[in-house]
FISEZA-339753 format. One line per field, with one value per residue: residue number from 1; residue in one letter; x, y, z of N, C-alpha, C in turn. Coordinates in Angstrom, 1 decimal. Layout:
# residues N
num <- NUM;...;
residuo <- A;...;
nX <- X;...;
nY <- Y;...;
nZ <- Z;...;
caX <- X;...;
caY <- Y;...;
caZ <- Z;...;
cX <- X;...;
cY <- Y;...;
cZ <- Z;...;
//
This chain:
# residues 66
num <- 1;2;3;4;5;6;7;8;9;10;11;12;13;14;15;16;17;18;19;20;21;22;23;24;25;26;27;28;29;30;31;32;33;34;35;36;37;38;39;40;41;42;43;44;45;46;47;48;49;50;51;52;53;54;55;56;57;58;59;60;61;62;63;64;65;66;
residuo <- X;X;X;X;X;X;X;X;X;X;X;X;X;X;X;X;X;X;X;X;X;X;X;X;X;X;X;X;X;X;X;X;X;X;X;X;X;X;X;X;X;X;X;X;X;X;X;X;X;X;X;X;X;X;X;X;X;X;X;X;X;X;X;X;X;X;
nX <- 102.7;102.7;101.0;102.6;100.8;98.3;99.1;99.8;97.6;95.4;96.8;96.8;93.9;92.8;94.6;94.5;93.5;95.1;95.1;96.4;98.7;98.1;97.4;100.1;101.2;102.5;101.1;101.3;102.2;99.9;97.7;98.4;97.7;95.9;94.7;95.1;93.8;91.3;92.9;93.9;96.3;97.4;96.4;97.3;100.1;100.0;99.1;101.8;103.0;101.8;102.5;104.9;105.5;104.3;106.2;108.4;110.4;109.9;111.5;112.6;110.4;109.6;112.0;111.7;108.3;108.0;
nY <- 116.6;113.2;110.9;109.1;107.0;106.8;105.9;103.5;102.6;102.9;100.8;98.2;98.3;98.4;97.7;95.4;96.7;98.3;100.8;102.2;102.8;104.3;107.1;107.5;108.1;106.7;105.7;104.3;101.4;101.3;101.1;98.5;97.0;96.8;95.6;93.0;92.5;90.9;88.0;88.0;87.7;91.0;91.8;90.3;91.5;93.9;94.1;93.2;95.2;97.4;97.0;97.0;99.6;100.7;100.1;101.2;104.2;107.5;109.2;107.5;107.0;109.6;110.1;108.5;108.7;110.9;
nZ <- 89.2;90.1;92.3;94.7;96.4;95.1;92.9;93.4;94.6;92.4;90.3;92.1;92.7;89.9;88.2;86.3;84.2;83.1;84.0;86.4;84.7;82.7;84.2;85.0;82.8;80.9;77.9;76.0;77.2;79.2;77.1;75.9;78.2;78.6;76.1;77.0;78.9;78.9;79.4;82.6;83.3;83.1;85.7;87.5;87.3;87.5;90.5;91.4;90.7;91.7;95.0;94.7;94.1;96.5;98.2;96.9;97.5;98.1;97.2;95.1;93.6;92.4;91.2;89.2;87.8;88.4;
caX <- 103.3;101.7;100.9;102.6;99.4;97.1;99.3;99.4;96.2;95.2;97.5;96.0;93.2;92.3;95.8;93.6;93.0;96.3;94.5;97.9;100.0;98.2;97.8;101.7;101.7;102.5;100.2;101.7;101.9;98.4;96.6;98.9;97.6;94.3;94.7;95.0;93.0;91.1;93.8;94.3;97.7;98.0;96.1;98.8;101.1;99.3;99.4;102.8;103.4;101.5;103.0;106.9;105.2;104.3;107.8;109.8;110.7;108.9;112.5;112.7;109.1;109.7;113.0;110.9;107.3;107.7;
caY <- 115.6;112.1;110.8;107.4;106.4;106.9;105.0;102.6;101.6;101.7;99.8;96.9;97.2;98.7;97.2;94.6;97.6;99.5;102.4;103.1;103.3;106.0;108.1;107.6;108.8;105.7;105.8;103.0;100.2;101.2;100.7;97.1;96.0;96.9;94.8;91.9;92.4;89.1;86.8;87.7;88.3;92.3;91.7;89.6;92.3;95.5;93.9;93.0;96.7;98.5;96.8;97.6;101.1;101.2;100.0;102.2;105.0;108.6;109.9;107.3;107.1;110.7;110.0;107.4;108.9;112.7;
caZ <- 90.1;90.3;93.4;94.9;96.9;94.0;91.4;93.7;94.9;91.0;89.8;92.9;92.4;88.7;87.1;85.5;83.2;82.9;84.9;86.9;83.6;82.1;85.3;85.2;81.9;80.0;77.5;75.1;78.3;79.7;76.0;75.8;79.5;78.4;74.9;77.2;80.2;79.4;79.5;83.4;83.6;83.5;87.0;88.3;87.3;88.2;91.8;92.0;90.5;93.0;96.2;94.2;94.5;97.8;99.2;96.7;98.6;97.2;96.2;93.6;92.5;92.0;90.0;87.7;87.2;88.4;
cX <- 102.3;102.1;101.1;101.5;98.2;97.7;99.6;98.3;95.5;95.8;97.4;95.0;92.2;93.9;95.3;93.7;94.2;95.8;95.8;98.5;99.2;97.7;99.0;102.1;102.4;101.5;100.2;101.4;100.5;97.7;97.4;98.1;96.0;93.5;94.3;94.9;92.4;91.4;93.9;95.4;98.1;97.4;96.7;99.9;101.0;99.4;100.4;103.7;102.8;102.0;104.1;106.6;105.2;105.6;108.6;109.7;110.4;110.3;112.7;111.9;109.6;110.8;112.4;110.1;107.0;108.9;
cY <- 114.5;111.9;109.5;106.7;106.1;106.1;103.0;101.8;101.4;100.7;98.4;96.5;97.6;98.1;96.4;95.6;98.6;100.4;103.1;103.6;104.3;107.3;108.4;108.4;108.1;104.9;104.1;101.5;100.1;100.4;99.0;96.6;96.1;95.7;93.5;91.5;91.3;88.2;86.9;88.4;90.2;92.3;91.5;91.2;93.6;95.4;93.9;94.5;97.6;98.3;97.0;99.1;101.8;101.1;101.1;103.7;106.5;109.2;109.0;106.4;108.6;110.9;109.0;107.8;110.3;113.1;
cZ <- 90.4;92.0;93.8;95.2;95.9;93.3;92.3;93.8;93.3;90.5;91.1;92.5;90.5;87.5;86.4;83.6;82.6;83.4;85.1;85.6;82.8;83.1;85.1;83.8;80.7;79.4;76.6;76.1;78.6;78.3;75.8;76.8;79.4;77.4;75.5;78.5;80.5;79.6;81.5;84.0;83.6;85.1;87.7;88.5;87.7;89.8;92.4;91.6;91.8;94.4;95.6;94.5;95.8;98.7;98.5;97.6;97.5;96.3;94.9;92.7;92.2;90.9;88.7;87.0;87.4;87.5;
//
């Protein structure tokens, strides 16, 4: 069982790196957001992923990544 809080706060403040998406178990995304960590932009997106995280509601993080 992943844990919302943890895929959160990676994905703020390690999304830069795709951290969150292979905790989550998305192995293929993570090694992409990694590909193109220098351009910036998976940072952007790792951020506005981890606050979508923290609002969704645990039943359906649980239906997505458990």
């Amino acid at each position: 069982m992943k844990n919302k809080l943890v895929a959160s706060l990676l994905a703020i403040f390690l999304g830069g790196f795709g951290i969150h998406k292979f905790y989550l178990g998305r192995t293929g995304q993570g090694i992409f957001m990694l590909l193109f960590a220098w351009t910036g932009i998976p940072e952007i997106i790792g951020i506005i992923q981890g606050v979508l995280m923290l609002v969704m509601t645990q039943r359906d993080f649980d239906r997505k990544y458990n």
